[in-house]
Each structure stands twice: as structure tokens, then as C-alpha cells.
C-alpha positions as CSV (number, residue, x, y, z in Angstrom):
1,X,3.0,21.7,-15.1
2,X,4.7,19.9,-12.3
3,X,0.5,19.2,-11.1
4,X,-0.1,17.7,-15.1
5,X,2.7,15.7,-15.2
6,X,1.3,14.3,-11.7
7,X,-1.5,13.5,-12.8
8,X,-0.2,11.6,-15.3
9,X,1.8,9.3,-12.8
10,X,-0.9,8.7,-10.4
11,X,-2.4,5.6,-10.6
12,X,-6.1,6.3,-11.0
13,X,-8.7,3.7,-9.2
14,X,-12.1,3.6,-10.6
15,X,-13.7,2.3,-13.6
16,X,-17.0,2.7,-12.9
17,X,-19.4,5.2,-11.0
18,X,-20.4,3.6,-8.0
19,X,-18.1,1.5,-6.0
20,X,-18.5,-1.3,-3.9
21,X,-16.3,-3.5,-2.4
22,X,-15.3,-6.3,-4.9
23,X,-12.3,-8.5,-5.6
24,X,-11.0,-6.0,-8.8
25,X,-7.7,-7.7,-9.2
26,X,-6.2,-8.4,-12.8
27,X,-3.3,-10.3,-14.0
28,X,0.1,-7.3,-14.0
29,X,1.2,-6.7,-17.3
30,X,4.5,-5.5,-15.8
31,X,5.4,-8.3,-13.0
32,X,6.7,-6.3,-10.8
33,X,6.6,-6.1,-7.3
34,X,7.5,-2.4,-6.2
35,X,7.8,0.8,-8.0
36,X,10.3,3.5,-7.8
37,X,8.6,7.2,-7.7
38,X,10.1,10.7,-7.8
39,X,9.2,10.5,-4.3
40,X,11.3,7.6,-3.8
41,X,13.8,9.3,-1.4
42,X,11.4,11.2,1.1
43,X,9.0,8.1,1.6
44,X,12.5,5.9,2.0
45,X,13.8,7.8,4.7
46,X,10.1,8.5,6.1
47,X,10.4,4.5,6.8
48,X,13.9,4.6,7.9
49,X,12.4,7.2,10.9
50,X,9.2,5.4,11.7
51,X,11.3,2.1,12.2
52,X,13.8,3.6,14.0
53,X,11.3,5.2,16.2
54,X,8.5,3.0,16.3
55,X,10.3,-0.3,15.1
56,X,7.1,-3.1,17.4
57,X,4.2,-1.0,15.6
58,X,6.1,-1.4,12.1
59,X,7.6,-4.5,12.1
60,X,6.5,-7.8,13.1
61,X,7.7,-11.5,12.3
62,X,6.7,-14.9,13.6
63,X,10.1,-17.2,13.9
64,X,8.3,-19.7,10.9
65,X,9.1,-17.0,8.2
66,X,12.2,-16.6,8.0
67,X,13.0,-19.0,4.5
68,X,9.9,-17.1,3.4
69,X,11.8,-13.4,4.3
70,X,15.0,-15.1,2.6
71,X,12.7,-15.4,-0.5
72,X,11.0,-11.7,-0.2
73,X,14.4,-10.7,-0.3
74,X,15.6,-12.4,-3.1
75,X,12.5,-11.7,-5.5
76,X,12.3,-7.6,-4.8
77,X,15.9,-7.4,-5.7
78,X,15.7,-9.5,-9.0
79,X,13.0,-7.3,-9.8
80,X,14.7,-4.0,-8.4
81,X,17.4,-4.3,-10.8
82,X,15.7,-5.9,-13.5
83,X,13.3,-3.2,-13.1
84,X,15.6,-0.7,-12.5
85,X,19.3,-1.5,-13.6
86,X,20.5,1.8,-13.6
87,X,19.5,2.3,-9.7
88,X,20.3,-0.7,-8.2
89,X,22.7,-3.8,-8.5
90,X,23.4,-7.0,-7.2
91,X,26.6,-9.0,-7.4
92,X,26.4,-12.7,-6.2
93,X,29.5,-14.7,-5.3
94,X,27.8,-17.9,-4.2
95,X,26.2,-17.7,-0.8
96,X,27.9,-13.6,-0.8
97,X,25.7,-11.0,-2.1
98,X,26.8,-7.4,-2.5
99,X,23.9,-5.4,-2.9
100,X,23.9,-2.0,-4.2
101,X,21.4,1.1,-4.1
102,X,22.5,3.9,-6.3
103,X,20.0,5.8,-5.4
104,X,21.1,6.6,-1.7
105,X,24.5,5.4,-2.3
106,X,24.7,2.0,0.2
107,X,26.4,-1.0,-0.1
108,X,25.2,-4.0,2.0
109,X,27.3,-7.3,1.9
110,X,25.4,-10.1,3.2
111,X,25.4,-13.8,3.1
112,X,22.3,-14.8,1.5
113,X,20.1,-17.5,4.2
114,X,22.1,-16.0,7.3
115,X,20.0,-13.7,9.4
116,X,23.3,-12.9,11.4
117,X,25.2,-11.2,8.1
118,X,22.4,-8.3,8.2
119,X,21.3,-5.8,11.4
120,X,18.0,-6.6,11.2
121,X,15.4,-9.4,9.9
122,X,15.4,-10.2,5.9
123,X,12.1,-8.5,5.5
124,X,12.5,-5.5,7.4
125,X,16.0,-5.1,5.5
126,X,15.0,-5.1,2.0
127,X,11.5,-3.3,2.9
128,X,14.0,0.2,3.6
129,X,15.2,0.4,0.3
130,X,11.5,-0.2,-1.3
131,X,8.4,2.7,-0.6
132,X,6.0,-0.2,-0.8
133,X,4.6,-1.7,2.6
134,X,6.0,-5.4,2.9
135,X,3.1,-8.1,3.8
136,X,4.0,-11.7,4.4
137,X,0.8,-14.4,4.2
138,X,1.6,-17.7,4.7
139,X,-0.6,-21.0,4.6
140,X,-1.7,-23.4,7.2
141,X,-4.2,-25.7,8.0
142,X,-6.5,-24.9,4.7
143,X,-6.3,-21.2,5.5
144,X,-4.1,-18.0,4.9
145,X,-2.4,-15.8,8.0
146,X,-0.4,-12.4,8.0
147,X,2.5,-14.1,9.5
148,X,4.9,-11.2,8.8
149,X,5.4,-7.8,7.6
150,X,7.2,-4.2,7.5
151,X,4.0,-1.7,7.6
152,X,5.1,2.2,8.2
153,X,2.2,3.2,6.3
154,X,-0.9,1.6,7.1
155,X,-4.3,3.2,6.4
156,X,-5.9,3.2,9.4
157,X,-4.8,-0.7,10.8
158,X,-2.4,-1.9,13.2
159,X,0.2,-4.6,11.9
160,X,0.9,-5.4,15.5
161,X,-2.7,-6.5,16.7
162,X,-3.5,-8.5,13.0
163,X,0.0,-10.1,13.2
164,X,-1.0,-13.9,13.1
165,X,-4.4,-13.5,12.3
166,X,-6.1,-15.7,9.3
167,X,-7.6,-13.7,6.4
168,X,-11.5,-13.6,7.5
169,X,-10.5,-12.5,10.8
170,X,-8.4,-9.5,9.5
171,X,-11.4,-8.7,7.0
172,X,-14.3,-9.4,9.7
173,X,-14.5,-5.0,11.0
174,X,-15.1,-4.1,7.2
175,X,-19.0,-3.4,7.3
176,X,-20.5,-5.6,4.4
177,X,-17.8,-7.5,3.6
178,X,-18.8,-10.5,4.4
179,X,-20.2,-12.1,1.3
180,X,-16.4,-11.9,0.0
181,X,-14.4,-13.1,2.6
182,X,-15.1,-16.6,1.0
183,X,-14.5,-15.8,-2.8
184,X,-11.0,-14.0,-2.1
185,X,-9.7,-16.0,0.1
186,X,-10.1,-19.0,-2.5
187,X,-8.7,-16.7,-5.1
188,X,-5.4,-15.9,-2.7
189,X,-5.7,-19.5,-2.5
190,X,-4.9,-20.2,-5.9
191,X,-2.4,-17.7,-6.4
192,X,0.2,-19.5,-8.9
193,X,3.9,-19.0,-8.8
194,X,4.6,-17.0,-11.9
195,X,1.1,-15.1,-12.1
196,X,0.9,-12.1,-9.8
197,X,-1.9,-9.4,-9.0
198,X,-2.6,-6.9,-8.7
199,X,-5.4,-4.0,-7.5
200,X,-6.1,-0.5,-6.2
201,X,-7.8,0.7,-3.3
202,X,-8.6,4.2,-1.8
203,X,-9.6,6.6,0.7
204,X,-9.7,9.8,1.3
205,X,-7.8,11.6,4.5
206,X,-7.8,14.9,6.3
207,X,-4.4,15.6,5.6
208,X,-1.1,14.3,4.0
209,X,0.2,12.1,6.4
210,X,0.8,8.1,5.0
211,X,1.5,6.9,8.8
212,X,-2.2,7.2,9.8
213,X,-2.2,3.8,12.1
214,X,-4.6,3.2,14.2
215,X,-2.2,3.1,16.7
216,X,-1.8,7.4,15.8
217,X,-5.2,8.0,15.1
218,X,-5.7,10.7,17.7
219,X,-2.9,12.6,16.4
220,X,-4.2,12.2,12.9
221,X,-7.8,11.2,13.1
222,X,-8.4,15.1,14.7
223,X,-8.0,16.5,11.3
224,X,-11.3,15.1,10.7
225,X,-13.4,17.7,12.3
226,X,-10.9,20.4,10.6
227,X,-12.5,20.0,7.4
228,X,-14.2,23.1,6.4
229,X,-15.5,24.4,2.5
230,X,-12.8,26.8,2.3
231,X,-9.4,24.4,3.0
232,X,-11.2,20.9,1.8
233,X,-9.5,21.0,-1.9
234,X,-6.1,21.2,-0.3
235,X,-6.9,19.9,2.9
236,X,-8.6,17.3,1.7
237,X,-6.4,14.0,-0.2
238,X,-7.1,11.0,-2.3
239,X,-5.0,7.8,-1.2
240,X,-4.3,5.3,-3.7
241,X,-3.0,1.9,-2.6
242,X,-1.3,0.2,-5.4
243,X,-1.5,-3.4,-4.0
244,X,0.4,-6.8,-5.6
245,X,0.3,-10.3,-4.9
246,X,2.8,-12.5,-5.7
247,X,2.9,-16.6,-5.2
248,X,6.7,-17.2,-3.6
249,X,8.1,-20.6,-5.2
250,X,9.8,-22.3,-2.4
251,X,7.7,-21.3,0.7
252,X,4.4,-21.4,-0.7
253,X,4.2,-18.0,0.9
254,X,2.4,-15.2,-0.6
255,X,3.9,-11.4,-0.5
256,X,1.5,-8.9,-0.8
257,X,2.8,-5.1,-1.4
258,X,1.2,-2.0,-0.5
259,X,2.7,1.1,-2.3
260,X,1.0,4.3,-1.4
261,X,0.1,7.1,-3.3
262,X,-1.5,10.7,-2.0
263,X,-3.1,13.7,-4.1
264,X,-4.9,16.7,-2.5
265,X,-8.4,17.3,-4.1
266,X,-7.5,20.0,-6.0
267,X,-5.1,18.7,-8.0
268,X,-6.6,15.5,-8.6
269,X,-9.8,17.6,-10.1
270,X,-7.7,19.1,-12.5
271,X,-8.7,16.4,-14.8
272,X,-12.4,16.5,-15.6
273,X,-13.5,13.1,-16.6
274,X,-11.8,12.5,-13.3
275,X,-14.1,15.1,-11.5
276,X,-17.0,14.0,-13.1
277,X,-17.0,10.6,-12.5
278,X,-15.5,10.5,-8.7
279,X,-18.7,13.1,-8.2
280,X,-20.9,10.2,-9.2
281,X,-19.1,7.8,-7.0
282,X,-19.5,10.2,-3.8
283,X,-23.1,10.8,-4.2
284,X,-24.0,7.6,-4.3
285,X,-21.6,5.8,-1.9
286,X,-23.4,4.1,1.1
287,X,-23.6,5.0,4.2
288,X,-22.0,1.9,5.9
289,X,-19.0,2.4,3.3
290,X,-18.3,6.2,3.5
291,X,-18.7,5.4,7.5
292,X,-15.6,2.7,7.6
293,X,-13.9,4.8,5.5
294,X,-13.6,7.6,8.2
295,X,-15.7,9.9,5.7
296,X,-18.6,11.2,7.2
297,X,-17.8,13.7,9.1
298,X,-16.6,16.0,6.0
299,X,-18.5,14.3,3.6
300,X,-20.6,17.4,2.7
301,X,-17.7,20.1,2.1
302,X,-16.2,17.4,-0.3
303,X,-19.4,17.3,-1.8
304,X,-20.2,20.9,-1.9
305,X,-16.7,21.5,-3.6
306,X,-16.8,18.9,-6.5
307,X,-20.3,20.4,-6.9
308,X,-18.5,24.3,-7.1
309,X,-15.6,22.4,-9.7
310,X,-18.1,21.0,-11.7
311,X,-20.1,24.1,-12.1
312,X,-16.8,26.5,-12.6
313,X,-16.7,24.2,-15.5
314,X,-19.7,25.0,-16.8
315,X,-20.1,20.8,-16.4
């Protein structure tokens, strides 16, 4: 049951079956900018560790953004407990804001445009009460650069080497991506205040670990080669990135959130049009895209095992 009812929550991200890379954003029905899950608490602290730990490789800020943090802060807690009113809460006494998170049971007084009433930056403050990865573009000189942002779970990328980069720069190591670079970034361009995005990416990863950056890769990247036909259905796990963008009003600034989502193979096969149609989409993926995707290596015992599920099923 408790596999079902996860299945039911996990945000599923094809529609067709071959995939390529494409801008597959749509208007949100719900505007929202995060999402709470029933692993809310875990992933939480799971930040709370890596920033502690690792606080350079998961938090960066140019001095320019801080209006543009002010506002990050301000539209994830409107929507936290607009969203989510019986979790969190936000009393406002002028400049003096109490904010409070019911689910960990914190308070946090702070005086709203002063960096010196909170321990740490705006962005990296509200990002440890969200699961979502925090990204903070802003725009310059006809062109859009990742000025800011709280990353603890990045999918193989390192926040502090892209940290000022413009958008085609940050895009140029993804193999055949190329003829898009030019299309999105005018569509980030346009972003309107009032409209967000939102799209889903994936991946798959040798293991359950969401801090894979690249920074960690030879601690995580060895599970790779570990891969075999009799561990890859548990082994073996789906990531979903559940990714929003949202125009800020006053800044001009865009935030872009990253919430990740993980499912081993076997569960995530429980549900056969599922099955079916991500079979299709792994046969025929290119090389050059199952390559940047860190696939190759155990492509064929992924195969091999939808190919058992599939059969068991009579399919």
C-alpha cells in the first residue's frame, strides 16, 4: 500500500515515448513555488547537515542580490502559508516579522530588509525550511546569470563553479543542446510577473543519494559500475526534478526552484502504462543523451529488467 499510495504522489515526467531535450514548460495551475512532502522533515534536516557541513559548495551569493533574496523570502512564505496554513504562519508588525514553522516547531523574529536580524543570508534562511533547491537568476546587459542560490541537492553540477555564469554558458556541457540555448533563454526572458512555470526533468542514479554534486561524484559516481541484473530494480532510481520559475516583481529577478523527487525501479514499475512506455523511452534514447546522463554504463541491466517486468506481465 504505502508503494501505491507513492506512486500516486510522484510526479510522473513523460508524455511521450522518446525524449529529447525540449523546453516542456506549461503555465502552473497551482502557483506555487515549493511543495511540502511526507518527506518534508528528512530532506529539511538533510539540508540543514549539508549547509552546516559543506555551507561554500551549497550556498553562494553575489553582494547585488540581496533586495532580490529580500523578495525570495517574502514570496515562498506568502505561498508557504497560503499554501499551507495549518503548517506555517507569519505575523507582520510593520518592518517585524515573526515567522512560524509548525512543522519543526521554530520561531524566527526578523526585521524584514535587514540582513543583520537573521544568522545567515535571506536566501539561505528561508531555503532551510523549504525541500526545494533555491536558484536566483538575475538580468543584465540583455542576458540572464545564476547570481545566487542555496543548492544541497544538485544532480550532478556544482553551484560554486556556475555561480555568476550567464545562461548559455551554464547550458554549453549538455551534448546537443545547442539549438535551444536561444529559444529558452528568450522564453526566461519574457517570464511575466504573475505567470510562473513550470517543468520536470529526470535521470536516473545508482543509488538514493539527492547530494550527488559534482563536487562528491567519486563517492557517489562509484555506484555506477555496481550496477548488476540482480540489485538494478532496487539499486537502480528514477529522479524527478520538479522545477518552477517565477518572475520577482520588484527586482526583475527570476527564482527558479528545484524540488527533488527519487523512486527505485521497482516500485516505479509497479504501474504498467508507466513500464511500458519508459521501456520505449530507454530503447530508443541516444547515445549522446544516455551518455550525459551518466547512463551507460548500466544501461543494459536496466534494460534487461524492464524487459523481465514487461514479460512477467505477460506485456
Amino acid at each position: 500500500m504505502k508503494s501505491l499510495d507513492h506512486l500516486a504522489h510522484f510526479p510522473y515526467p513523460f508524455k511521450d515515448d522518446t525524449y529529447r531535450y525540449s523546453n516542456n514548460s506549461v503555465l502552473l495551475n497551482q502557483p506555487c513555488s515549493v511543495d511540502i512532502t511526507n518527506t518534508y522533515e528528512k530532506e529539511v534536516f538533510l539540508k540543514r547537515e549539508l549547509l552546516t557541513e559543506h555551507h561554500e559548495r551549497c550556498f553562494q551569493s553575489l553582494p547585488h542580490t540581496m533586495r532580490a533574496q529580500w523578495e525570495v523570502v517574502d514570496l515562498v512564505i506568502d505561498h508557504l502559508v497560503t499554501y499551507f496554513p495549518t503548517k506555517f504562519s507569519i505575523d507582520k508588525a510593520g518592518e517585524q516579522w515573526t515567522f512560524r514553522n509548525v512543522l519543526l516547531d521554530e520561531t524566527v523574529t526578523f526585521t524584514f530588509g535587514d540582513c543583520s536580524s537573521l544568522s545567515v543570508e535571506p536566501l539561505d534562511f528561508i531555503g532551510r525550511h523549504v525541500q526545494e533547491d533555491l536558484l536566483l537568476m538575475m538580468e543584465r546587459d540583455g542576458d540572464l546569470y545564476l547570481d545566487a542560490g542555496q543548492l544541497c541537492f544538485p544532480s550532478n553540477w556544482s553551484l560554486t563553479f556556475n555561480v555568476g555564469m550567464d545562461f548559455k554558458t551554464i547550458h554549453k556541457p549538455i551534448p546537443g543542446f545547442a539549438p535551444l540555448d536561444d529559444r529558452i533563454l528568450t522564453f526566461l526572458m519574457q517570464l511575466e510577473v504573475g505567470s510562473p512555470w513550470g517543468r520536470k526533468n529526470w535521470g536516473l542514479m545508482a543509488g538514493d543519494r539527492l547530494d550527488t554534486s559534482l563536487e562528491t561524484f567519486n563517492d557517489w559516481g562509484k555506484g555506477r559500475k555496481k550496477v548488476t541484473k540482480d540489485n538494478v530494480g532496487e539499486f537502480v532510481h528514477l529522479r524527478v526534478e520538479v522545477q518552477k520559475l517565477f518572475r520577482l516583481p520588484r527586482t526583475g529577478g527570476i527564482l527558479f526552484t528545484i524540488h527533488s523527487h527519487i523512486m527505485p525501479l521497482y516500485q516505479f514499475v509497479m504501474k504498467k502504462e508507466w513500464l511500458q512506455q519508459f521501456n520505449e523511452i530507454m530503447q530508443e534514447l541516444p547515445p549522446h543523451i544516455v551518455d550525459y546522463k551518466g547512463i551507460t554504463s548500466y544501461r543494459e541491466p536496466v534494460l534487461q529488467y524492464l524487459k523481465e517486468q514487461l514479460e512477467s506481465r505477460g506485456v
